[in-house]
C-alpha positions in Angstrom: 76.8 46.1 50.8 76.1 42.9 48.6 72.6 43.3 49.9 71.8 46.4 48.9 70.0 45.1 45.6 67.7 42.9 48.2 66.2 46.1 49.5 64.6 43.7 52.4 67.6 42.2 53.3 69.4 45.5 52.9 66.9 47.0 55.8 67.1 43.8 58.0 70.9 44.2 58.0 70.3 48.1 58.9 67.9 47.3 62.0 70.9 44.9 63.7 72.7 48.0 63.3 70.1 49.9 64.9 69.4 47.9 67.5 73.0 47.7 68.7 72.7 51.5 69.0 70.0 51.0 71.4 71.8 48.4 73.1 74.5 51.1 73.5 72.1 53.7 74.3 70.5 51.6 77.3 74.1 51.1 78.6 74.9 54.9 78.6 71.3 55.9 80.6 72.1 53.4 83.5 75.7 54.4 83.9 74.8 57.5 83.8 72.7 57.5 87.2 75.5 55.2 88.5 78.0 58.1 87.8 76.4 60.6 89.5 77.0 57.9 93.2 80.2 56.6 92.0 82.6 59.1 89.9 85.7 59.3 88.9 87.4 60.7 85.1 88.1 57.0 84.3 84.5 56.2 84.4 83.5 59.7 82.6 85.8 58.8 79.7 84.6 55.5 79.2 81.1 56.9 79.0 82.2 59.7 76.9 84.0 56.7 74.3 80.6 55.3 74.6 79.2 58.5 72.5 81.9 58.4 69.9 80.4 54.7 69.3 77.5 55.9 69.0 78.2 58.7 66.4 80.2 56.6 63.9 77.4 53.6 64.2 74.7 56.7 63.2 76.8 57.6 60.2 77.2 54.3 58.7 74.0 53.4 59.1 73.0 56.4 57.7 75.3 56.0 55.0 74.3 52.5 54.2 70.4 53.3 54.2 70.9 56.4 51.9 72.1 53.9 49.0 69.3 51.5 49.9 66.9 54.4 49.0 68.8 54.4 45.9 67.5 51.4 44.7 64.0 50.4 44.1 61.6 50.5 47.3 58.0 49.2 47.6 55.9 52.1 50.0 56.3 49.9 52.7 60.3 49.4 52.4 60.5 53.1 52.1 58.9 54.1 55.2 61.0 51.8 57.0 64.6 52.9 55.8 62.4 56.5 56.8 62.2 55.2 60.1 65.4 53.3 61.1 67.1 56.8 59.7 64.6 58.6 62.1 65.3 56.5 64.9 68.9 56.2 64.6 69.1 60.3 64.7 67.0 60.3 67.8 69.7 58.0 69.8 72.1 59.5 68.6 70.9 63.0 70.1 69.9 60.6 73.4 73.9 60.1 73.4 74.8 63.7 72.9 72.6 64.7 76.1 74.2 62.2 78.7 78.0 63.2 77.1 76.8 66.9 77.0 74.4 68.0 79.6 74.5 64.6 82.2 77.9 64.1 82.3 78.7 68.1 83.4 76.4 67.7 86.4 78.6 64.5 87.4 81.4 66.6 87.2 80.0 69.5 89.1 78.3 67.3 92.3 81.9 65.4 91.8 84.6 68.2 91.9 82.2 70.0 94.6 81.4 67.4 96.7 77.8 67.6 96.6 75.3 65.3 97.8 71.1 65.0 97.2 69.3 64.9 99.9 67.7 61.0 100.3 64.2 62.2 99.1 65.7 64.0 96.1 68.1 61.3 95.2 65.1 58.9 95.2 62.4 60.9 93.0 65.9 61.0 90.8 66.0 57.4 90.8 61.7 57.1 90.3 62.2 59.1 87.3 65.3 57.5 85.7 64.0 53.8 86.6 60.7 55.1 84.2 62.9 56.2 81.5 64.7 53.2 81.3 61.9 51.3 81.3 60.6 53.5 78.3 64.2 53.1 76.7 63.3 49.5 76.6 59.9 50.0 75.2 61.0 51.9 72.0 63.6 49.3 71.4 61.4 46.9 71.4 58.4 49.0 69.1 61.2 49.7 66.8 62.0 46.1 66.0 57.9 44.3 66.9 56.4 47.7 65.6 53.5 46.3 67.9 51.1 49.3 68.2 49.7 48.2 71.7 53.0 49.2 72.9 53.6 52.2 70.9 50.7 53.5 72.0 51.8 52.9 75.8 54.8 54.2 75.1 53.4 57.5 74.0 51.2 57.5 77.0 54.1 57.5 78.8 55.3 60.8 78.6 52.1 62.2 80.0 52.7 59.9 83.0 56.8 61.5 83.5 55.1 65.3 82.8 53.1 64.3 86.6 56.1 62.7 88.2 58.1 65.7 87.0 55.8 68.2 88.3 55.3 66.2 91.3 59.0 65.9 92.2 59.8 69.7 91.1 57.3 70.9 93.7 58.7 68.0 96.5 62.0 70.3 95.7 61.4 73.2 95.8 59.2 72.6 98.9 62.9 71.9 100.4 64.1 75.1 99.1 61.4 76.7 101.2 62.2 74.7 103.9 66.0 75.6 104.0 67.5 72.2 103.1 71.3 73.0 103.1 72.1 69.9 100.8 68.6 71.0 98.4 70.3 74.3 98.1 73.6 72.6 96.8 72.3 70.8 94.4 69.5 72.3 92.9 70.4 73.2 89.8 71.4 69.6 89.1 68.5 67.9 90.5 66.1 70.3 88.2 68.5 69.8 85.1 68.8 66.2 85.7 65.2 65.7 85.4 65.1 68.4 82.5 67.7 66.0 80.5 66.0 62.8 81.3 62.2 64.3 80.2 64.1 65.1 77.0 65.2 61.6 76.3 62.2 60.3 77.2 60.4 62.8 74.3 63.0 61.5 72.0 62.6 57.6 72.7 58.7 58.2 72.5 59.0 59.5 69.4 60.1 56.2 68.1 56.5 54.8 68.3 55.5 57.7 66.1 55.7 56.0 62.8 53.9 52.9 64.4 51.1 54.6 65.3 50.8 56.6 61.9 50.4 53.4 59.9 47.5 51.9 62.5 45.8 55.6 61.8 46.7 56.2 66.0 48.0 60.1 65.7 46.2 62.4 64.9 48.8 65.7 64.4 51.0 65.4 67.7 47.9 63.3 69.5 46.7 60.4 70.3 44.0 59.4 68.8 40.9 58.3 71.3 40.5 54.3 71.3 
């Protein structure tokens, strides 16, 4: 708090905060898809304590940033306390839909037994590989605010809308073709991907700011290089 009347130092000491939430955040999206191999309630609590981090790291940060506004800000300082508040509420709602919607469908496929097909499980694995590799992307806009790769990153989710069209018609081509274990687990397979598309909105988003200040968006688009 003795920063706060240094509103740059004040912000620098808010984007370490930040970025440990992404660290956090990364650490929840792969243990996620490792849950839904290897599960057991141990490992589901510990991800679920990994939420609760989460949500009192948003707060303070929020807290913290909300008296930096109340000080003095040159344009430039207050689009970025804008923007760490921005992206700390997006990872915090990345959080809430591993604990909330990814973390029932462990359950489920655990206390049922269930197991994906090996074609399903891998377009599972395709799709969460990209998102992490997004994941890693907005981390890194956030702190470089580089707008080469804010603009990839956007880019991006038209890439995952393919690959989720592509693997939603590889599955339900199983349906049609009587796959016992496709049958099982369709629901999660569809949701799963649902959840991960979702995140992979809310990291894009990130780059959003970026690419307003290089004059990149034009409403929701991309503007043509």
């Amino acid at each position: 708090e003795a920063a706060l009347d240094t509103p740059a130092q004040a912000l620098a000491n808010a984007t370490r905060e930040v970025v440990r939430i992404c660290e956090t955040v990364e650490i929840m999206l792969k243990r996620i898809m490792e849950l839904y191999e290897d599960a057991d309630e141990n490992k589901i609590r510990a991800l679920a304590a990994l939420d609760d981090r989460i949500d009192r790291k948003q707060a303070a940060v929020k807290l913290y940033l909300a008296k930096v506004k109340q000080h003095p800000l040159s344009e430039s300082e207050a689009l970025r306390c804008e923007e760490l508040i921005g992206a700390s509420v997006k990872l915090e709602q990345v959080g809430d839909i591993i604990v909330r919607n990814m973390l029932p469908h462990v359950r489920k496929k655990l206390q049922r037994g269930l197991t994906f097909t090996d074609q399903g499980w891998r377009e599972l694995c395709a799709f969460h590989t990209s998102v992490m590799a997004n994941a890693r992307m907005a981390f890194n806009v956030l702190v470089s605010r580089d707008a080469t790769t804010a603009r990839l990153l956007v880019q991006e989710k038209d890439r995952l809308r393919e690959l989720e069209k592509r693997s939603s018609d590889s599955h339900f081509l199983r349906l049609g073709e009587g796959a016992a274990r496709s049958v099982e687990t369709s629901s999660i397979h569809l949701d799963t991907i649902r959840d991960l598309k979702q995140i992979n909105s809310l990291l894009a988003a990130m780059a959003y700011p970026v690419l307003e200040e290089h004059g990149l968006l034009r409403g929701s688009r991309l503007q043509a290089i």
